[in-house]
VMD Tcl script that draws the C-alpha trace (Angstrom):
set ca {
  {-83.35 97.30 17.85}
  {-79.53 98.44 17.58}
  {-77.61 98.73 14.56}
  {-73.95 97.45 14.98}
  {-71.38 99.37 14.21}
  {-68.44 98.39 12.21}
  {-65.27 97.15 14.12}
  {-62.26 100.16 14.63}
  {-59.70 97.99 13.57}
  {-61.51 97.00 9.93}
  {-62.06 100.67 9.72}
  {-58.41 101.33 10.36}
  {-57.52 98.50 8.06}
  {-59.44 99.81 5.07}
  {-58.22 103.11 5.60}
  {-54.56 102.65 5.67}
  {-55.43 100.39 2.54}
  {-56.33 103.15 0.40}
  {-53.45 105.27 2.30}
  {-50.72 102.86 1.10}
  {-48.01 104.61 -0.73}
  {-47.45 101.26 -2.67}
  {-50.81 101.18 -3.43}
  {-50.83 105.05 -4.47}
  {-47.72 104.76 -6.73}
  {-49.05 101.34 -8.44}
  {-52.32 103.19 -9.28}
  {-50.44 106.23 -10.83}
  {-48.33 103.94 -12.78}
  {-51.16 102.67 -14.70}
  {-52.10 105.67 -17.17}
  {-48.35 105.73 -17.95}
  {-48.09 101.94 -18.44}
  {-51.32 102.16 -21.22}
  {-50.37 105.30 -22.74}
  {-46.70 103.55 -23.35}
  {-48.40 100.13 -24.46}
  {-50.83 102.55 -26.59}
  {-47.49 104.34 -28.43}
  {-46.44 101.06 -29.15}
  {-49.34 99.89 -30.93}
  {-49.78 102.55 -33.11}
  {-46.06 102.12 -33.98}
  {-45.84 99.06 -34.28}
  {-48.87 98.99 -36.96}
  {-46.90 102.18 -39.27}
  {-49.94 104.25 -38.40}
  {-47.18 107.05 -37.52}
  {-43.95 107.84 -39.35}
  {-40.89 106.31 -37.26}
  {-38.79 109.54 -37.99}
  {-41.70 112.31 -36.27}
  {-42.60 109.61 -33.51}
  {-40.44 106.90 -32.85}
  {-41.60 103.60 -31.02}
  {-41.37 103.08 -27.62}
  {-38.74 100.41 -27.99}
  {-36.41 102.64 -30.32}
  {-36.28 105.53 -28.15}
  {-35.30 102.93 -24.84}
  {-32.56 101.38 -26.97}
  {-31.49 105.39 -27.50}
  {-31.95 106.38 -24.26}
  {-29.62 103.46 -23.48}
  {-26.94 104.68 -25.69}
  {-27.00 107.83 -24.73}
  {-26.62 106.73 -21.03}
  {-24.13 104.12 -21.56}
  {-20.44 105.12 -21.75}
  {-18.39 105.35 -25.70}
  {-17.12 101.41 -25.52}
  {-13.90 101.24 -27.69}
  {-15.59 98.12 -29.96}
  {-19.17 96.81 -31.58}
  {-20.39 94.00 -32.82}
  {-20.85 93.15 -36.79}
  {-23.90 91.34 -36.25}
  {-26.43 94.37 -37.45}
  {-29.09 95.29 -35.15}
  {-27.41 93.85 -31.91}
  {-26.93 95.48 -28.95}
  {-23.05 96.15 -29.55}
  {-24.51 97.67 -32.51}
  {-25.94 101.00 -30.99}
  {-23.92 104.19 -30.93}
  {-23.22 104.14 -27.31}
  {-22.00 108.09 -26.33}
  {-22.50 108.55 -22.84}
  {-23.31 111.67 -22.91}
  {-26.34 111.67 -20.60}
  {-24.31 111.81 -17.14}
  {-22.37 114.69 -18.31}
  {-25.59 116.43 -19.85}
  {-27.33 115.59 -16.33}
  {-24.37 116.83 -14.19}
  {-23.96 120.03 -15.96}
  {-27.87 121.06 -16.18}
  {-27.73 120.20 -12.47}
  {-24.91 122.38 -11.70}
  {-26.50 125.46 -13.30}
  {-29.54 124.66 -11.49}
  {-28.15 124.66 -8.50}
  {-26.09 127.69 -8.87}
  {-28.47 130.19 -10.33}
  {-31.35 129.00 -8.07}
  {-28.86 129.44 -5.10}
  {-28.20 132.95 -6.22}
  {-32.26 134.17 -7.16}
  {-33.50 132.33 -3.90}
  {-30.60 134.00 -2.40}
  {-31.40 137.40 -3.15}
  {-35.46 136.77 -3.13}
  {-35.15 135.42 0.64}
  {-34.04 138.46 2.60}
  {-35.42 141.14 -0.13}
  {-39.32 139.32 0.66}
  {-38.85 139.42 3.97}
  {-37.71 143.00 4.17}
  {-40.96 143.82 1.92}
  {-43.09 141.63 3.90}
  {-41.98 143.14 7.61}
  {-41.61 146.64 6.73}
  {-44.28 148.94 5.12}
  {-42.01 151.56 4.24}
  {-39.58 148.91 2.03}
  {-42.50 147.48 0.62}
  {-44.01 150.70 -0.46}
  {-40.30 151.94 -2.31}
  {-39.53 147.91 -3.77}
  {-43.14 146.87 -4.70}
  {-44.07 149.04 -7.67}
  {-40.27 147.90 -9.28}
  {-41.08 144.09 -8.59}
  {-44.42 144.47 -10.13}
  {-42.90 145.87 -13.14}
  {-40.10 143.21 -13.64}
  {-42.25 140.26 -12.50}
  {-44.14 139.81 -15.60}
  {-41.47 139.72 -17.80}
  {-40.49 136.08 -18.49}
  {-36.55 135.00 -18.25}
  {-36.81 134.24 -21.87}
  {-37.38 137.83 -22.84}
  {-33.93 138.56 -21.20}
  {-32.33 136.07 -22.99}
  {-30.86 138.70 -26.08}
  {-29.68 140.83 -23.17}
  {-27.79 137.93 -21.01}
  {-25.95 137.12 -24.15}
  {-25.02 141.10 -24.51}
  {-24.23 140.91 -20.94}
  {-22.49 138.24 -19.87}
  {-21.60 136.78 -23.86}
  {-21.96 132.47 -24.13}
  {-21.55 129.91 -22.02}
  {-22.35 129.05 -18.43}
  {-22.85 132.62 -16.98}
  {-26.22 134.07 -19.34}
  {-27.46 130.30 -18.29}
  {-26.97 130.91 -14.51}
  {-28.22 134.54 -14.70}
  {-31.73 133.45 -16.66}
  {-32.32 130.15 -13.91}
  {-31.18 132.88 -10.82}
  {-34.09 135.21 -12.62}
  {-36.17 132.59 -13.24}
  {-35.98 131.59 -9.50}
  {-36.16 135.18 -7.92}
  {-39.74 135.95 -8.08}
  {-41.47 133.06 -7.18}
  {-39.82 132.59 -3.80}
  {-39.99 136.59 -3.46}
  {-43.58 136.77 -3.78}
  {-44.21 133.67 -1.72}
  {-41.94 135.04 1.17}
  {-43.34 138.41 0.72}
  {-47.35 136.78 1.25}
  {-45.89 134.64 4.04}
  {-44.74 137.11 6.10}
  {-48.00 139.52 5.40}
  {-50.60 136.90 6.20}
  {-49.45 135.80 9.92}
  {-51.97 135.12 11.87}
  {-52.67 138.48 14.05}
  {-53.44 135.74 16.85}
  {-50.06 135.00 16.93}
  {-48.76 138.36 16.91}
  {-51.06 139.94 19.54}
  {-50.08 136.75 22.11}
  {-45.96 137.75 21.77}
  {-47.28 141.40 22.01}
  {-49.08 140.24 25.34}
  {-45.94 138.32 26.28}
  {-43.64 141.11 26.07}
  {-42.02 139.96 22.94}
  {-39.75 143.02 21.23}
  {-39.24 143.18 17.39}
  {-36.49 141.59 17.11}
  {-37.71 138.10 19.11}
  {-41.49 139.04 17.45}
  {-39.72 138.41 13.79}
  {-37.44 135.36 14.51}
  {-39.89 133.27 17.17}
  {-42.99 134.24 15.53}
  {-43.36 136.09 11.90}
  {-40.05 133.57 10.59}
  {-41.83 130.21 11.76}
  {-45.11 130.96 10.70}
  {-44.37 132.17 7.20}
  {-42.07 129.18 6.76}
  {-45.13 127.07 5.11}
  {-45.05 129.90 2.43}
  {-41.40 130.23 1.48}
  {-40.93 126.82 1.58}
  {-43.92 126.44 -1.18}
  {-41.78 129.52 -3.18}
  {-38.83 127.37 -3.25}
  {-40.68 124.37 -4.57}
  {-41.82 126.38 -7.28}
  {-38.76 128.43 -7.64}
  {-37.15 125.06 -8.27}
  {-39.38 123.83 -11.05}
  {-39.10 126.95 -12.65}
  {-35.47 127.59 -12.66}
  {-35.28 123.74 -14.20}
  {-37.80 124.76 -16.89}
  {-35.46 128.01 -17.62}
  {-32.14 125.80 -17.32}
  {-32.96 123.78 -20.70}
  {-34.13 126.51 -22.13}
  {-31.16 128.99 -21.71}
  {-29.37 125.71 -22.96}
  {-30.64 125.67 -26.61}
  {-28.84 129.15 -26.63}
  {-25.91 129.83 -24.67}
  {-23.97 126.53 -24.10}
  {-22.96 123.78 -25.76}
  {-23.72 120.87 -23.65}
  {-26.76 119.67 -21.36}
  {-30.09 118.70 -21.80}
  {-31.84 121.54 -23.28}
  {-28.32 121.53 -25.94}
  {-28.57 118.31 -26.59}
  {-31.91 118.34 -27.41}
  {-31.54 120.82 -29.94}
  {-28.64 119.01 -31.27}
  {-30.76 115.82 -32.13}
  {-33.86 118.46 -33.44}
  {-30.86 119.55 -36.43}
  {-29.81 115.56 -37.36}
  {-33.48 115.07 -37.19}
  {-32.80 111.89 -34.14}
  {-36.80 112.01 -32.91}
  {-35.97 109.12 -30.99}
  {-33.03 111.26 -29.19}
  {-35.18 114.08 -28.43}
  {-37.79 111.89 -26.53}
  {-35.43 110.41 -24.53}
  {-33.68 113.88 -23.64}
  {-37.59 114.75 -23.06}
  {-38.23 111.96 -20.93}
  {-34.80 112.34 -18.79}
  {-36.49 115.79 -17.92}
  {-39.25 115.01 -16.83}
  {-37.84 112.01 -14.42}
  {-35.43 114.17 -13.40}
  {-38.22 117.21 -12.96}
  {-40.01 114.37 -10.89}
  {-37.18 113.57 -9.04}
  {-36.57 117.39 -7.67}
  {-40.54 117.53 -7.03}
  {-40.66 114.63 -4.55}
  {-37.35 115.48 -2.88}
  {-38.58 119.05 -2.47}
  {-42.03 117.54 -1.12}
  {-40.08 115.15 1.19}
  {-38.22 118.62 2.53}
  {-40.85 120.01 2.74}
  {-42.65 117.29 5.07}
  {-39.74 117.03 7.25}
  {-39.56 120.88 7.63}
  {-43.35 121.51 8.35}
  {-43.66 118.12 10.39}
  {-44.28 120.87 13.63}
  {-47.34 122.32 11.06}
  {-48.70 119.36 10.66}
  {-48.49 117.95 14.46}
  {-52.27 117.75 14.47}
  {-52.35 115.52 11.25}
  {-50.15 113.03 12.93}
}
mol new
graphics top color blue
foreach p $ca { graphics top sphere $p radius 0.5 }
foreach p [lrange $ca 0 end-1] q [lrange $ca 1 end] { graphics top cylinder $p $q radius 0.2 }
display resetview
């Protein structure tokens, strides 16, 4: 008596099934989807005061507003949609949060990349940089942020300076382990092959800690975002983390959620983009998986 086995192409089919990005991104839409229907309820039944949390509805019709550009008339009819405050502020508050972003993380990945992979290829740097690192590394950027106002004064360059900090250490300390943990394998074949140090660093030590620095600057990333609205309810007047802080003094709850919830789409944005990057970038690592 033989068992029969299950046909290759119904096992395929159920696997690429459950492998569906559709059907991955419909299932995580559902726990936001209830929890949004569940805010609702409980707002729409007063079980919460509308000025600490605002219902779902009131903070789209804000968002809205605050997306939508200044329109040079309203309606009279109370309650309508020519009715809201339209500012457009939220491209500009984007734009500018982005910029500093960009900037500072340019400048701490900038200065981690080369200083981790010193550290990481040479014993001798290591030993002189590593005890300084492990002092500064604790500290959090928000602890400098008395000293980048003393130091730079307000405005755009304390906000760069915190994000470039906030940026520095993670893709240090991920370039730093990348180049450490090679696989002696790999090094003892280009020894074998009559690779010299300077072809041993760029054609094997550089590709194979590539998987690590590239996970630094994902995180490096995410963290100089986080630092970016912060340094913003303190240094500048405009952006996310400002206006934010703005709405917290006029007491707009329903602004502040919607500043909330344009970071963390746009924090989800940067996270998938940096994951795509990453994909494309590591495809050769993950030839096998293919």
């Amino acid at each position: 008596m033989t068992t029969q086995a299950i046909p290759r192409n119904r096992r395929r089919s159920s696997r690429s099934f459950w492998s569906n990005p559709w059907y991955e991104r419909a299932v995580g839409m559902v726990v936001p989807v209830a929890a949004i229907l569940l805010w609702q309820w409980v707002a729409a039944n007063g079980w919460v005061d509308p000025l600490v949390l605002p219902a779902p509805l009131d903070v789209w019709r804000k968002w809205v507003a605050y997306l939508l550009p200044l329109v040079p008339f309203e309606a009279y009819t109370e309650g309508g949609w020519w009715s809201w405050a339209l500012s457009g502020e939220l491209p500009v508050d984007v734009t500018t949060s982005m910029v500093r972003v960009v900037v500072g993380f340019a400048l701490g990945a900038g200065l981690a990349l080369p200083l981790g992979l010193a550290m990481g290829a040479s014993r001798v740097v290591y030993a002189w940089m590593n005890p300084f690192v492990q002092i500064l590394r604790p500290i959090p950027p928000i602890a400098y942020i008395p000293l980048a106002i003393l130091w730079f004064g307000l405005g755009n360059p304390p906000a760069v300076f915190l994000i470039a900090l906030g940026a520095f250490f993670p893709v240090l300390m991920n370039t730093i382990a990348g180049v450490r943990h090679v696989d002696g394998i790999y090094l003892r074949a280009a020894r074998n092959l009559g690779a010299g140090r300077a072809t041993m660093f760029l054609r094997v030590i550089l590709p194979a800690a590539v998987p690590y620095i590239l996970s630094g600057v994902r995180i490096g990333i995410g963290t100089a975002f986080i630092v970016v609205i912060v340094s913003e309810m303190i240094a500048v007047n405009n952006g996310l983390g400002f206006r934010i802080l703005e709405a917290r003094e006029y007491f707009w709850s329903d602004k502040i959620i919607a500043g909330m919830i344009t970071i963390g789409m746009l924090g989800l944005a940067i996270d998938l983009a940096m994951n795509r990057l990453n994909n494309y970038l590591l495809r050769w690592h993950r030839g096998l998986e293919q």
